[in-house]
N, C-alpha and C positions, 0 to 999 in steps of 0.2 A: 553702453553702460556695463560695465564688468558683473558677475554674476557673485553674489557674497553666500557663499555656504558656511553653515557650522558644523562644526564635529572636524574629525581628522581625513584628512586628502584620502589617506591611503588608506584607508577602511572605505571609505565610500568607493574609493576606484575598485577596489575589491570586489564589496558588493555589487558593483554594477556589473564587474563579466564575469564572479561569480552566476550572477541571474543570467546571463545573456550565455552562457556558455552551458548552464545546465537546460534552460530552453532547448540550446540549439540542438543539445545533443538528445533527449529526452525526442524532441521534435522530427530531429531530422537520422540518427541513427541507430532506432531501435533496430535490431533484424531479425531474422527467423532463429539464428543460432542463440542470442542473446535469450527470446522469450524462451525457446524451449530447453536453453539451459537452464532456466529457473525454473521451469514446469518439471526438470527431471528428478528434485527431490520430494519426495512424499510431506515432508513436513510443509513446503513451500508451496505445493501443487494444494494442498489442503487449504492453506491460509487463503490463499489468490479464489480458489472456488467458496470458500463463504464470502471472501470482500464480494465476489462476482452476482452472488444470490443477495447477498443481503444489503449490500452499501458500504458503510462507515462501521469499522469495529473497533473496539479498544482491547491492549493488547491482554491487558485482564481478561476479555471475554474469548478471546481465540486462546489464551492456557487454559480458559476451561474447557473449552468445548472440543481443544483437541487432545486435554487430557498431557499437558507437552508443561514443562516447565521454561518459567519467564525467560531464562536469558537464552534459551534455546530458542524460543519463539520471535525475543527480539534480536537475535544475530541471522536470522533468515530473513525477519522482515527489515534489516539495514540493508540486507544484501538487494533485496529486491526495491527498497527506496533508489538503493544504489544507483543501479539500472534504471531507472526511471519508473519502473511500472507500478508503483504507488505512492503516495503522498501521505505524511502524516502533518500532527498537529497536535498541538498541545493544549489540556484545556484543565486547569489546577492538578492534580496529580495524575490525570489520564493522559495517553499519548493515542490519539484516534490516525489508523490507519485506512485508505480509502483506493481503490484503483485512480490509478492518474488519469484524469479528461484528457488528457494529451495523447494519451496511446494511440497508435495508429488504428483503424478500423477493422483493418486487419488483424491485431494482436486481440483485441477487444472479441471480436467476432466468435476470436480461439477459445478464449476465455468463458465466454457467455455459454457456446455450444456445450464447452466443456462441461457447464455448470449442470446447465438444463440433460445431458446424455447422461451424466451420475446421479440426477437426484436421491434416486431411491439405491442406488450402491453402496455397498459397505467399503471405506469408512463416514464415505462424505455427508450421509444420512442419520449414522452414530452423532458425526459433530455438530448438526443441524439442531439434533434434539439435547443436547448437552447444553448447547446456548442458550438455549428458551429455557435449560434452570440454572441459570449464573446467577447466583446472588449477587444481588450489591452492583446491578446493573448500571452503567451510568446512565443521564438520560440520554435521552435520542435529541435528534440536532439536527435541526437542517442544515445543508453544506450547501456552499453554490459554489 
């Protein structure tokens, strides 16, 4: 019996290896050069150690906490959705960005270490305590 979809072929066929081709790559070719090209700029090494300490941020809370204006903030963190190494999400005017569960262990491990050897470092310390006064926080959310 034939399979009857709606909407348009070619959107769907899209989104299908749209999804299956950012998996694969996401999944299968992050590398050492990829992550620590993104760890080499300071604004980016910034963002990647609060998602890593804290979870889920919105990009509102990361301009304040790094003191960085928005399209600055959101042109690094496209670069790094880019690359896989984080996911966002949109939720009425917030756009919540989060490290990807996909990361390899490896990239993840870099990250965490990284988090936990700076805590008390300047800047990553400055940005830690800027965040906890961002007004107009949005609320907190579980993500699975």
């Amino acid at each position: 019996m034939p399979v009857h979809r709606t909407g348009n072929p070619r959107l769907q066929l899209y989104s299908t290896v749209r999804i299956f081709v950012q998996t694969y790559i996401y999944e299968t070719y992050m590398t050492a050069d990829d992550l620590f090209r993104a760890l080499a700029d300071p604004t980016r090494l910034r963002c990647l150690l609060l998602l890593a300490s804290q979870g889920e941020l919105c990009v509102c809370e990361l301009t304040h906490a790094l003191a960085v204006i928005q399209p600055k903030i959101s042109r690094h963190l496209a670069m790094l959705r880019e690359l896989g190494i984080v996911l966002d999400r949109r939720e009425g005017l917030w756009i919540h960005y989060r490290l990807n569960p996909k990361l390899p262990a490896w990239a993840r491990e870099i990250l965490n270490t990284t988090a936990r050897a700076n805590a008390n470092a300047e800047p990553y310390a400055r940005d830690r305590e800027r965040l906890k006064g961002t007004p107009n926080r949005p609320p907190v959310r579980c993500v699975s």
